[in-house]
C-alpha positions as protocol buffer text, in pm:
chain_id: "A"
residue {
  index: 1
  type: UNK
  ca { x: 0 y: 0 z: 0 }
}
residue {
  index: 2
  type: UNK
  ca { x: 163 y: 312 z: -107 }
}
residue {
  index: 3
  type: UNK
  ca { x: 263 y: 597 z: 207 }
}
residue {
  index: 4
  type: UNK
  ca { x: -73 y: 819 z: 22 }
}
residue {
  index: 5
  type: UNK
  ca { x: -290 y: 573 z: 97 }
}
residue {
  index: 6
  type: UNK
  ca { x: -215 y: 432 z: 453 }
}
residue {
  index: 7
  type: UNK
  ca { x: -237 y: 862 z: 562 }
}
residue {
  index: 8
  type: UNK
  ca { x: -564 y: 902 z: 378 }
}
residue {
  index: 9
  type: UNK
  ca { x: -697 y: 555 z: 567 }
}
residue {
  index: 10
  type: UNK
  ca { x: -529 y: 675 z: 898 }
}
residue {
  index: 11
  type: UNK
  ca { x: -731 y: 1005 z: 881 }
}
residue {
  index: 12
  type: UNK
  ca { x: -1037 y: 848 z: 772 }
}
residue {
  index: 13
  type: UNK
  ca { x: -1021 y: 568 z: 1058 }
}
residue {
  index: 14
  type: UNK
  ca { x: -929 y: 874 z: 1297 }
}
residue {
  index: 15
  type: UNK
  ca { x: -1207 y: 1110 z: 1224 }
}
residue {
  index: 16
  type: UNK
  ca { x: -1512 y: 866 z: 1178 }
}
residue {
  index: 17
  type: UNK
  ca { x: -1422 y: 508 z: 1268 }
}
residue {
  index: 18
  type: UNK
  ca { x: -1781 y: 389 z: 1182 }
}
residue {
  index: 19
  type: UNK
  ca { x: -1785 y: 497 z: 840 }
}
residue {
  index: 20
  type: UNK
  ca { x: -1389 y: 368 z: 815 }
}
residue {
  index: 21
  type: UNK
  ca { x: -1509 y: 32 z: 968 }
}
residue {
  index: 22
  type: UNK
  ca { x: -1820 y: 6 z: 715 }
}
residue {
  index: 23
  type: UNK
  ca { x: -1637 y: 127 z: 411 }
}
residue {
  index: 24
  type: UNK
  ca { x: -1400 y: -206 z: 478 }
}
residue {
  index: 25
  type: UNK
  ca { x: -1728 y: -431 z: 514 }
}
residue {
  index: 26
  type: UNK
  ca { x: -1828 y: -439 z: 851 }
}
residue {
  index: 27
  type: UNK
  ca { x: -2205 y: -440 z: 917 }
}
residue {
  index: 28
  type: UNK
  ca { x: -2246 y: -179 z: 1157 }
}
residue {
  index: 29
  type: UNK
  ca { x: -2629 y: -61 z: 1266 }
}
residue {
  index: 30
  type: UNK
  ca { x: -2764 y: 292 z: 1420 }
}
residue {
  index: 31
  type: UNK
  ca { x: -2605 y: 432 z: 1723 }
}
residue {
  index: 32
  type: UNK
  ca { x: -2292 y: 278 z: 1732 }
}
residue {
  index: 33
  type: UNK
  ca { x: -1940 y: 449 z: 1881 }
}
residue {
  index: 34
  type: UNK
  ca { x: -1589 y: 295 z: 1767 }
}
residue {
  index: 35
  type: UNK
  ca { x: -1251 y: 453 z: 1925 }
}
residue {
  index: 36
  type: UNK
  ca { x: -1028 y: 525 z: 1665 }
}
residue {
  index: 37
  type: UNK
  ca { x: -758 y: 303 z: 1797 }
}
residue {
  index: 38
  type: UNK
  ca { x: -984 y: -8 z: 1798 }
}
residue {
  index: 39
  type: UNK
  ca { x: -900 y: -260 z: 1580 }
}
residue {
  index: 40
  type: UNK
  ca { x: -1151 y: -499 z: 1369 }
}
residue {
  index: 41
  type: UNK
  ca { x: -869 y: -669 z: 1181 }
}
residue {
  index: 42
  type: UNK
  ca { x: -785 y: -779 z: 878 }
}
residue {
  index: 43
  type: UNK
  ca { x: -1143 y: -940 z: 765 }
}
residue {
  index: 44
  type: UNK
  ca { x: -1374 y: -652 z: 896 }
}
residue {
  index: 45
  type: UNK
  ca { x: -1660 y: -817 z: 657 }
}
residue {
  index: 46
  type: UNK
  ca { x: -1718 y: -1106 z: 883 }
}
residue {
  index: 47
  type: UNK
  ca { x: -1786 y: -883 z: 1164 }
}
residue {
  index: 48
  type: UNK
  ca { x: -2144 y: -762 z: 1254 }
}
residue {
  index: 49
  type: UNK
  ca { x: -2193 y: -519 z: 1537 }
}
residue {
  index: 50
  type: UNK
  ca { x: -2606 y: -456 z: 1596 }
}
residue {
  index: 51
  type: UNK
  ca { x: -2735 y: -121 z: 1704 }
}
residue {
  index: 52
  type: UNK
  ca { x: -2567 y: 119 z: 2010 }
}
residue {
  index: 53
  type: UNK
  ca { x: -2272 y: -91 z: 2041 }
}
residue {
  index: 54
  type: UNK
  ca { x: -1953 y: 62 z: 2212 }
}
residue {
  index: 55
  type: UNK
  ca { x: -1606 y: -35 z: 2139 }
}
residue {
  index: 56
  type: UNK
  ca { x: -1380 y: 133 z: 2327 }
}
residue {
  index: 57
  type: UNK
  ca { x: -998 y: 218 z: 2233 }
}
residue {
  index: 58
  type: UNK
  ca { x: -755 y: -89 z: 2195 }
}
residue {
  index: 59
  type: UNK
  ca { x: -996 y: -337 z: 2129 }
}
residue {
  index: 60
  type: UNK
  ca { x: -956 y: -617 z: 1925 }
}
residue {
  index: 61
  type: UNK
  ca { x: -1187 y: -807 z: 1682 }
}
residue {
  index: 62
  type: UNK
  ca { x: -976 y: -1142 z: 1538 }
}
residue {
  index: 63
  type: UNK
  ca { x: -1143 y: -1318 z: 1251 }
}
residue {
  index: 64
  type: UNK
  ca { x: -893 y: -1593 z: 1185 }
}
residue {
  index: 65
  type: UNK
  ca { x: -662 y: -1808 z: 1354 }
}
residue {
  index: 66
  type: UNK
  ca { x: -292 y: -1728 z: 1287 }
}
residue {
  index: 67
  type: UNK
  ca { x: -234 y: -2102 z: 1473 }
}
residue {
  index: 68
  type: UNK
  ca { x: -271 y: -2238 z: 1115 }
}
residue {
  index: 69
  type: UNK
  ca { x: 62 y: -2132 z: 1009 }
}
residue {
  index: 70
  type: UNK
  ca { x: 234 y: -2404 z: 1203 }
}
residue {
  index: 71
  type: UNK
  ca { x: 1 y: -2626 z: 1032 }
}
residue {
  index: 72
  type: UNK
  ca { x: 115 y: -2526 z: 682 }
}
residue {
  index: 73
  type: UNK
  ca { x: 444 y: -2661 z: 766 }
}
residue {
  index: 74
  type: UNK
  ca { x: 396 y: -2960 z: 940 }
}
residue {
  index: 75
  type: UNK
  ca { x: 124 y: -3096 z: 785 }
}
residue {
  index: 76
  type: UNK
  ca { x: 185 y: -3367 z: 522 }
}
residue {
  index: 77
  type: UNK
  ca { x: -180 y: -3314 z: 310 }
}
residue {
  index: 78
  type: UNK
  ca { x: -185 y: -3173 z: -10 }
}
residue {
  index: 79
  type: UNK
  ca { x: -201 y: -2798 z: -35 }
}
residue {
  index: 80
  type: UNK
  ca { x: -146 y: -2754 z: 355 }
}
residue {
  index: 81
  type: UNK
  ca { x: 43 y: -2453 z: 257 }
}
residue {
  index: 82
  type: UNK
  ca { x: -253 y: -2258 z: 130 }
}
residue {
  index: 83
  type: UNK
  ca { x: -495 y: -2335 z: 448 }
}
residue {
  index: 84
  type: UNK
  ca { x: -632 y: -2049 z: 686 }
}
residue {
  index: 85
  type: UNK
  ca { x: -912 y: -2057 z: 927 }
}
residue {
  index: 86
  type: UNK
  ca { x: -1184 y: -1802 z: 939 }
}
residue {
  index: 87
  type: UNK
  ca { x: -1468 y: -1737 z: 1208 }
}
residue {
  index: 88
  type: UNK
  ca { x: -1758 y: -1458 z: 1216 }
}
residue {
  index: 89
  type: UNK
  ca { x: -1791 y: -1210 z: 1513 }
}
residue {
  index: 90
  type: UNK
  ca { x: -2122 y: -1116 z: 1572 }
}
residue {
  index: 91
  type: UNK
  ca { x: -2181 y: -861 z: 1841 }
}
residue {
  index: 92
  type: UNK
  ca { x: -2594 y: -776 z: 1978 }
}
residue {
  index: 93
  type: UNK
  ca { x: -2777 y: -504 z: 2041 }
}
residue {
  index: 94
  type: UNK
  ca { x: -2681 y: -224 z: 2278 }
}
residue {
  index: 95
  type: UNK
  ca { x: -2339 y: -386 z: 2424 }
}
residue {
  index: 96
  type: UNK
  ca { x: -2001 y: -195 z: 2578 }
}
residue {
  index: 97
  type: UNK
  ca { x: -1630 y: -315 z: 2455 }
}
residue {
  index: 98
  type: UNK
  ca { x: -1406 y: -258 z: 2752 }
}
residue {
  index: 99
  type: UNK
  ca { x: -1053 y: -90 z: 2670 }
}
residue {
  index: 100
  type: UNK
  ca { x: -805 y: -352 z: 2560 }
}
residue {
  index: 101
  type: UNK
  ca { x: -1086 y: -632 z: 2488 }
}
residue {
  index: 102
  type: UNK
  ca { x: -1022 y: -914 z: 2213 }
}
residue {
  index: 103
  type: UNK
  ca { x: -1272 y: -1095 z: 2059 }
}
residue {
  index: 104
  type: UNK
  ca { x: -1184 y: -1427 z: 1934 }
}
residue {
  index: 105
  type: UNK
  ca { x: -1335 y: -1535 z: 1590 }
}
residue {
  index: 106
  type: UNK
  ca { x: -1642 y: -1786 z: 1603 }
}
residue {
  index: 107
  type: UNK
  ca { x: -1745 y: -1566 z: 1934 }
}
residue {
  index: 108
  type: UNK
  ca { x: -2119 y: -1427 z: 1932 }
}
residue {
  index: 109
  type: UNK
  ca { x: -2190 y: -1163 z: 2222 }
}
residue {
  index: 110
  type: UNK
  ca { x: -2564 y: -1111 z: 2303 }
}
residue {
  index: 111
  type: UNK
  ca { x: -2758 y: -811 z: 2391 }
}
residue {
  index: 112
  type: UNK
  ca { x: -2754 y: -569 z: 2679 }
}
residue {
  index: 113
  type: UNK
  ca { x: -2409 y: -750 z: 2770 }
}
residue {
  index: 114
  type: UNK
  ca { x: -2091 y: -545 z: 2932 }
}
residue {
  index: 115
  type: UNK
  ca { x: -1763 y: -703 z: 2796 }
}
residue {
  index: 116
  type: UNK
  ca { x: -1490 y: -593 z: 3087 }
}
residue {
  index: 117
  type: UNK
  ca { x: -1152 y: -428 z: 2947 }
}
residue {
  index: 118
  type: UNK
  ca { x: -870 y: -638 z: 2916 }
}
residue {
  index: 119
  type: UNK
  ca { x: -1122 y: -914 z: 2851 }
}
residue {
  index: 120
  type: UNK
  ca { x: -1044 y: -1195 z: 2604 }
}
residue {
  index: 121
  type: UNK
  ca { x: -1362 y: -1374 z: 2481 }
}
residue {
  index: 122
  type: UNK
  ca { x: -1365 y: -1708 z: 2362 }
}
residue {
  index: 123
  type: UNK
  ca { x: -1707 y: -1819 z: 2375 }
}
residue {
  index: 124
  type: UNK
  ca { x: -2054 y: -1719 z: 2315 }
}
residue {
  index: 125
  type: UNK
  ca { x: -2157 y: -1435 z: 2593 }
}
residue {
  index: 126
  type: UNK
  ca { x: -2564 y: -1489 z: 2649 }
}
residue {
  index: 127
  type: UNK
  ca { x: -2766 y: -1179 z: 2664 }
}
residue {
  index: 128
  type: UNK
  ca { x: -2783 y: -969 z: 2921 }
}
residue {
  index: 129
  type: UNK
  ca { x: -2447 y: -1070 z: 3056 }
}
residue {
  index: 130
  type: UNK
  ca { x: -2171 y: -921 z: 3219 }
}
residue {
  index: 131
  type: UNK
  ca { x: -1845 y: -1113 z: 3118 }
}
residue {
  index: 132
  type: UNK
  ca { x: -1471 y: -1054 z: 3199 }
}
residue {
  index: 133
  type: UNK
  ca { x: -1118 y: -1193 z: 3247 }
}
residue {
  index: 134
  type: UNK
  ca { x: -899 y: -1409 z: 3077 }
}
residue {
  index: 135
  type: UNK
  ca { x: -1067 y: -1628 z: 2890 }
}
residue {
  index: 136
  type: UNK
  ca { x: -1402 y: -1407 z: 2945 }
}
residue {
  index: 137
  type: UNK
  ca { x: -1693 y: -1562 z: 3181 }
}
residue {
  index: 138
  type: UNK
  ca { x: -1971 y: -1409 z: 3289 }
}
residue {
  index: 139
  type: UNK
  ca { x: -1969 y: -1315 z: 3679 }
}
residue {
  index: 140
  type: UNK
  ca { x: -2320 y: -1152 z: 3683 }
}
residue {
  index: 141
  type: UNK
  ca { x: -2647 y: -1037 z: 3495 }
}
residue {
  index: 142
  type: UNK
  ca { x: -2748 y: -708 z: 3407 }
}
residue {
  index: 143
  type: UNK
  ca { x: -2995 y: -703 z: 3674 }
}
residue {
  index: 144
  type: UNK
  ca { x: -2784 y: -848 z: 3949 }
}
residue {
  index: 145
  type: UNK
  ca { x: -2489 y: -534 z: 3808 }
}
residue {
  index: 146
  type: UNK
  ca { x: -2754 y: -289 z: 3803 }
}
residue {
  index: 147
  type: UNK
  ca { x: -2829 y: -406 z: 4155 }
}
residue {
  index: 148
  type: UNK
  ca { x: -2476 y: -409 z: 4268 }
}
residue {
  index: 149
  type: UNK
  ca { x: -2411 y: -46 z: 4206 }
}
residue {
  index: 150
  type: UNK
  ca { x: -2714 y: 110 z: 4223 }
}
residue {
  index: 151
  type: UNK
  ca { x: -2595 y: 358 z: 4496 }
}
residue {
  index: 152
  type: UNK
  ca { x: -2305 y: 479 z: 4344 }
}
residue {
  index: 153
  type: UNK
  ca { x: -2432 y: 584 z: 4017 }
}
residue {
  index: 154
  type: UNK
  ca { x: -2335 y: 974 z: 3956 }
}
residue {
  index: 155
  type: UNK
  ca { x: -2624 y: 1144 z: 3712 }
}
residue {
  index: 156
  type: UNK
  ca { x: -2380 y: 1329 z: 3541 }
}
residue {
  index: 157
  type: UNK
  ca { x: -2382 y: 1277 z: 3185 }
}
residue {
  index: 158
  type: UNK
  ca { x: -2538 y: 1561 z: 3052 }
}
residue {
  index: 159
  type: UNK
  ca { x: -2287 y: 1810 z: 3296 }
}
residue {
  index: 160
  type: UNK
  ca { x: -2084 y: 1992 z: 3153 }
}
residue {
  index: 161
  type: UNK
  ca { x: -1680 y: 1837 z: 3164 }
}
residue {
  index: 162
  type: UNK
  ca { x: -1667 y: 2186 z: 3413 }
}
residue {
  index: 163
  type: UNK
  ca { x: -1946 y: 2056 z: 3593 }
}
residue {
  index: 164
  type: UNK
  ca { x: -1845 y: 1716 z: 3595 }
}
residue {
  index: 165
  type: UNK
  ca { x: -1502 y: 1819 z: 3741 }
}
residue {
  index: 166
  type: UNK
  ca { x: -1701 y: 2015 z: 4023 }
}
residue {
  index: 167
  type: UNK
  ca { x: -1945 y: 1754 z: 4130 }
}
residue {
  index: 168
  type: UNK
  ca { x: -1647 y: 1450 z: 4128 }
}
residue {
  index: 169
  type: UNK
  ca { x: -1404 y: 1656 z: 4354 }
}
residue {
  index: 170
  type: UNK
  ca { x: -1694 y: 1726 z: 4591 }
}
residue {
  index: 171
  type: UNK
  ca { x: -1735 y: 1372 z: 4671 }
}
residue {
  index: 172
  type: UNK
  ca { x: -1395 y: 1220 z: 4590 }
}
residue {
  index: 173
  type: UNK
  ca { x: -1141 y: 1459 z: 4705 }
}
residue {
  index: 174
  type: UNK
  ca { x: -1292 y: 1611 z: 5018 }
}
């Protein structure tokens, strides 16, 4: 790929991520945010992501298993040199991407589901699931996380970052 080029794509991925994502084949719905440093690797058209989906900075998406390239050498079949192995990702409806996550190919993550950051998923996450660690498992539903920190939600989202900044230090830093 000529020096051009890989600028033009690192603007493009930098200033609107979705649109970089779904110009390389990814089937991305409504509502969705992708950090510009997120990754959804080198066969973005086997990845679906539904609607208000979150993937936050460093996050990986792997469609293929790079484990095959031992196999091309040690195998003794007939054109063992030419195999690769592929897997869809297919992420739900209204789902958050930790920092640092990776999802492994052949994975499908449900809806409503928190993936934690660092997170490498392996398996199938079932709706409405909170999953983390290394390989991912779910530790708790939805309900049970909603539950859990109920009384430490802050209702600041629509403060300004000024107003954010006041309200934190008020509790945090007395």
């Amino acid at each position: 790929m000529n020096i051009l080029k890989r600028i033009g794509d690192a603007i493009s991925r930098r200033m609107n991520p979705v649109e970089y994502w779904r110009k390389k084949g990814t089937c991305i719905l409504g509502g969705c945010e992708i950090y510009s440093s997120a990754n959804l690797g080198s066969e973005p058209y086997l990845i679906s992501l539904g609607s208000h989906v979150r993937v936050n900075s460093g996050v990986q998406f792997i469609t293929h298993d790079g484990g095959v390239w031992v196999l091309r050498e040690c195998l003794k079949e007939k054109d063992a040199d030419k195999i690769d192995l592929f897997g869809t990702i297919t992420v739900g409806n209204n789902v958050h991407i930790g920092t640092n996550a990776i999802i492994m190919p052949g994975v499908k993550i449900g809806n409503n589901c928190i993936i934690g950051c660092g997170a490498i998923v392996t398996k199938d996450i079932p709706d409405c699931s909170v999953a983390v660690g290394v390989p991912a498992r779910v530790i708790e539903s939805i309900d049970e996380y909603t539950e859990k920190n109920r009384l430490s939600f802050k209702y600041t989202k629509k403060y300004t970052k000024k107003e954010k900044e006041i309200h934190l230090k008020s509790i945090y830093l007395k």
